[in-house]
N, C-alpha and C positions, 0 to 999 in steps of 0.2 A: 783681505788679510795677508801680510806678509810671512815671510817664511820666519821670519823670530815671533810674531806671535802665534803661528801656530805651531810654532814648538814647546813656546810655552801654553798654549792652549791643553797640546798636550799633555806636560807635563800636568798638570792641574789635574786633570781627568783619570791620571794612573794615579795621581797622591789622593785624587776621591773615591778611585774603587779599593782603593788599599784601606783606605781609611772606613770605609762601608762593610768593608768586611770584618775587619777589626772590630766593629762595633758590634754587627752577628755576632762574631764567636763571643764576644763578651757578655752580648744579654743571656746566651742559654746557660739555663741553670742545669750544677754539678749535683751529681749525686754519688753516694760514699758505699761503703760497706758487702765492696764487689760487682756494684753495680756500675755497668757503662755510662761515661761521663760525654758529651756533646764531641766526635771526634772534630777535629781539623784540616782543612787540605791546607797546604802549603802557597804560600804568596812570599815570596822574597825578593824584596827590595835592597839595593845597592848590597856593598862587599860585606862580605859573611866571614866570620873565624873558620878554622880549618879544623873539624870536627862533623860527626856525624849526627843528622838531623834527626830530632825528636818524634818517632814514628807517629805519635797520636796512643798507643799502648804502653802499658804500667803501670805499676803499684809503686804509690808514693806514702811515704812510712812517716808520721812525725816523730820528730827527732828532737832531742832532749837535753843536749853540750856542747860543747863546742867542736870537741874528739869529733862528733857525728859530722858535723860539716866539712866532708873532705869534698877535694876539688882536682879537676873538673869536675860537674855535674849536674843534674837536673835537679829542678827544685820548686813547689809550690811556694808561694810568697804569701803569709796569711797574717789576718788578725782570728788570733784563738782558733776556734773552729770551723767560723760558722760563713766567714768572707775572704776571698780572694784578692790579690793585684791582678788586674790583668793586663791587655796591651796596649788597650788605648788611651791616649794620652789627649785631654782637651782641656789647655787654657792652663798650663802647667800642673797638671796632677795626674797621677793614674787615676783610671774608674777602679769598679769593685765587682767582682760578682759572687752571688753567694753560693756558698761549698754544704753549709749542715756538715761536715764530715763530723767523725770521733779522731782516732788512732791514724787512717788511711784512705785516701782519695787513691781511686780506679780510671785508669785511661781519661784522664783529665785536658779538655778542649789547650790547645797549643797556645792559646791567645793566655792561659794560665799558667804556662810551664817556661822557666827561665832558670836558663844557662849561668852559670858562677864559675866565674874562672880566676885564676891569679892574672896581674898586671903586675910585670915586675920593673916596670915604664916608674907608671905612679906610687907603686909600694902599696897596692890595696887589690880588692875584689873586682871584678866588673864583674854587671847583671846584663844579660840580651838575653832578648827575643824571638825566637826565628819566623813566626808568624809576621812580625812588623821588621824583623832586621835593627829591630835599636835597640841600645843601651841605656839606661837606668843613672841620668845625672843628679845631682843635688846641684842649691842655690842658696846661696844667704839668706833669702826670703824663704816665707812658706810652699814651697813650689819644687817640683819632680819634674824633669822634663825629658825627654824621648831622643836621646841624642844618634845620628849615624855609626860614630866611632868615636872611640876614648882618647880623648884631643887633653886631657888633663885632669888633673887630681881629682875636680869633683866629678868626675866620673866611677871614682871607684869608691868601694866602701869598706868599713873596719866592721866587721861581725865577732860579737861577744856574747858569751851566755851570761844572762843574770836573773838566776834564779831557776823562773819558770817561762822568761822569752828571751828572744834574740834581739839583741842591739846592732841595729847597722846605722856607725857612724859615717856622714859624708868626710873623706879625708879630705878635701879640699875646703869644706868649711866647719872648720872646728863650732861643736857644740849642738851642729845638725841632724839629724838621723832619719834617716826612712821612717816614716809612723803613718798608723791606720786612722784618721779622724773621724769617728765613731759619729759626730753631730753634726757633722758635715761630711756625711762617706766617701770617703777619697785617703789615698795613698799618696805622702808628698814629705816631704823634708823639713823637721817640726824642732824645736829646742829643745823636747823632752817630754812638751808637756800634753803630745797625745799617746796613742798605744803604742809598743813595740810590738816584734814579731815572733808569728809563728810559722816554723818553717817543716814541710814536706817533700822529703829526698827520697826519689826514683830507687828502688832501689838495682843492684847490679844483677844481669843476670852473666850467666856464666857462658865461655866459649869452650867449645869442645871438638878437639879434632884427635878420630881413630887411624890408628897406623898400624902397617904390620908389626909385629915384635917375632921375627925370623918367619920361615917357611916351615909346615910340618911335612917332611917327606913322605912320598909311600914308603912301606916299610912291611913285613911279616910282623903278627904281633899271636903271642902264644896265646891258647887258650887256657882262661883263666888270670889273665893278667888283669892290673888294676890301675884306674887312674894313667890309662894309656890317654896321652895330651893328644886332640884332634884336629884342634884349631888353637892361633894365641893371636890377640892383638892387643893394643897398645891404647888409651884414652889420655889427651894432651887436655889440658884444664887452665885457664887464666880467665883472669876478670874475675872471678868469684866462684865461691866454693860450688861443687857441682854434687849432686846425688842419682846413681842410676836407682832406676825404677824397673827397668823391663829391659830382656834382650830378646831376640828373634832370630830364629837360623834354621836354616831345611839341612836336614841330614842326605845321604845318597848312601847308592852303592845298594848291594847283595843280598846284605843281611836281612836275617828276618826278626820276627817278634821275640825268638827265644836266645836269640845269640848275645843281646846285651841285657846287662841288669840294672845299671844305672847307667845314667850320665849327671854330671858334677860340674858346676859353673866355681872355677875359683879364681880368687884375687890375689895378687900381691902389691907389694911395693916397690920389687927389683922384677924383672925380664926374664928371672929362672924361676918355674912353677918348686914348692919345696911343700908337699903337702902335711911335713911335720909342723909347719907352724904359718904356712898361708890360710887362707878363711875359706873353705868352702862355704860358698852363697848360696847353693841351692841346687836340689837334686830331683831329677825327672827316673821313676821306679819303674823298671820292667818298661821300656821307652819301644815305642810302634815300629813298624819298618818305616825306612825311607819316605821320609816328607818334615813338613813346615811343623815346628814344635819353640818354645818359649820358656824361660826361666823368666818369672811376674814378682809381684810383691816383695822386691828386691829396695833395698835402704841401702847401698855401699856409696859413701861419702870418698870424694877425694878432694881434696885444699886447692885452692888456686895456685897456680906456679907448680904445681905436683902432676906427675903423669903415673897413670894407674894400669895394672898390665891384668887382660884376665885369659882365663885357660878352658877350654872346654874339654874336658874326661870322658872316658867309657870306665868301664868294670865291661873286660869280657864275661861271658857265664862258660865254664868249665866244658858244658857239650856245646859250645857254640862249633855250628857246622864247619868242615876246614874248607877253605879257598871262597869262604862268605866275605865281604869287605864292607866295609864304612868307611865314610869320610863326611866332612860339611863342606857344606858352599861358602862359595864368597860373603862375607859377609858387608852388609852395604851400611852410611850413614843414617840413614831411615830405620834400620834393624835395634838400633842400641838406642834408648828412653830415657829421656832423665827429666827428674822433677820441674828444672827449668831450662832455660840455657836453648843454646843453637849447637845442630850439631855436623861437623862440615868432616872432609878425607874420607877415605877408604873408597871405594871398596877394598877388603883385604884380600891376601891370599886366599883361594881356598886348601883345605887341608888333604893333604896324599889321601889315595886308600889303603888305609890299615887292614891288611887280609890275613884272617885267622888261620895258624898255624898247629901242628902238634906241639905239644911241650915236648922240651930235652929234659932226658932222665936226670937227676940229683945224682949229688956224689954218694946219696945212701940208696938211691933208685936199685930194683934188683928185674931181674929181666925172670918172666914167668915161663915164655916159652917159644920155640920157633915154628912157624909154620908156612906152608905154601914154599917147602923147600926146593928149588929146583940147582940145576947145574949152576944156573947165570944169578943169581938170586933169592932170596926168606924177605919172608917177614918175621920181626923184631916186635915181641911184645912185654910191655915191662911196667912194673909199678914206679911210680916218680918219686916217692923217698920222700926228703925232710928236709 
């Protein structure tokens, strides 16, 4: 054997185990309704778009307009509910596997899950793969073929809503469209006269990164003061709407069980706590000494492209001990919960110790009496006023 055929010896033998596996993922059958679907390892063959690959996890939503079909993005390719596109491609057509889904398909095998992107080359959509590495052509004829890269128009496609499915026309062959051929199962490029689609988009989750929003210094704070800010940081939100669910954070320092009476998680919108018209979230009563404590069953929504600033509070208690202190720790990205999403930064500052002080008398304060009078020194005793 010479050295050109065994290169293409080899080459043969990478296009059969690509193609072998493709077939795998395609006979396991999907299942819907939160249940885990057949995951996928990755096999990538030749040059890939520059985009981040389909981990094998998600919830894919059907989708109902055309509005819905934004792009970039991931996307089941279906007839109605019950069958899939998937990757493999033999003899010019996709196979099918079937789905059963309703509403949403759950972590759906990779060999089902295709990339929709603009081409602003051909003036259309391209469909790939990343399981197989191709793209989704049309043909004059009844046939879909599995192309490397988008070499031309019928590579890309025109998606329209009508009705109650989606129309993917071939742009390069007027009058063709992606369809599901029901009596002969396959996915391929039809005149009209088999089904159109139904389509299932990933939906986004959201990115989340914590920052500091300034330092809290130590500081003396009187006894009886309220809504003294202990810690602040900062939640940065894109890609899609975020919701905290839960935060986490260990207190420190001195104090004991009687020195504070609340503590107060609140939110704003701007970087300056205003607690006439910020939202406190949630409040921990008569709060333990020093250790690991949480504000839970938390719903504070922030918008993608929004960043959300939150505050953590004491309420001193009026006999809290003097020279006792508080402060929290750093708080870390693991510490803050949210419905969905990734959550990357911090750790934050952590916050001064706040060391409980006497109160200063009021302008209507009146002093009761002096005592432990000596040459160098008294003590000042007085009531605080109004």
């Amino acid at each position: 054997m010479n050295i050109l055929q065994r290169f293409l010896g080899l080459g043969v033998r990478v296009r059969s185990h690509r193609a072998a596996k493709m077939a795998l993922q395609s006979k396991r059958l999907s299942t819907c309704g939160g249940l885990a679907i057949a995951l996928a390892a990755g096999w990538f063959v030749g040059a890939q778009p520059a985009f981040g690959a389909y981990s094998g996890s998600g919830v894919f939503t059907k989708i109902s307009s055309r509005a819905d079909l934004t792009v970039p993005g991931y996307y089941v390719i279906a007839y109605n509910t019950n069958t899939a596109m998937n990757c493999t491609n033999t003899a010019g057509y996709f196979t099918n596997t079937a789905i059963n889904c309703g509403t949403a398909i759950t972590n759906p095998a990779t060999c089902l899950v295709w990339y929709i992107d603009t081409n602003s080359t051909y003036g259309g959509l391209s469909i790939y793969n990343e399981l197989s590495s191709r793209y989704v052509a049309g043909k004059a004829a009844n046939n879909a073929y599995a192309v490397p890269s988008v070499s031309g128009s019928t590579c890309v496609w025109s998606f329209a809503w009508a009705s109650t499915v989606f129309q993917a026309g071939c742009v390069g062959a007027s009058g063709r469209y992606l369809q599901y051929n029901a009596s002969s199962p396959r996915f391929a490029s039809y005149t009209g006269t088999q089904q159109h689609l139904t389509l299932y988009k990933m939906a986004s989750t959201p990115a989340i990164a914590i920052a500091d929003n300034g330092t809290v210094a130590a500081a003396n704070v009187a006894t009886g003061a309220v809504n003294q800010v202990l810690i602040k940081f900062s939640a940065a939100v894109s890609t899609a709407n975020a919701t905290l669910n839960a935060l986490a954070f260990t207190t420190a320092g001195t104090y004991d069980a009687n020195d504070l009476t609340n503590l107060k998680l609140w939110y704003s919108t701007d970087a300056t706590l205003d607690t006439g018209s910020d939202s406190a979230l949630s409040t921990i009563s008569s709060p333990a000494a020093a250790g690991a404590k949480s504000f839970s069953s938390l719903s504070q929504a922030i918008n993608s492209g929004s960043t959300g600033y939150f505050f953590i509070t004491a309420d001193v208690a009026g006999s809290a001990d003097y020279g006792h202190a508080v402060s929290i720790n750093a708080i870390a990205n693991g510490d803050v919960t949210f419905a969905a999403g990734t959550v990357s930064g911090g750790p934050t500052s952590a916050g001064g110790a706040q060391t409980f002080a006497a109160s200063a008398p009021t302008s209507n304060g009146s002093v009761e009496s002096f005592t432990d009078v000596t040459s160098s020194g008294m003590t000042v005793n007085w009531t605080s006023g109004n």
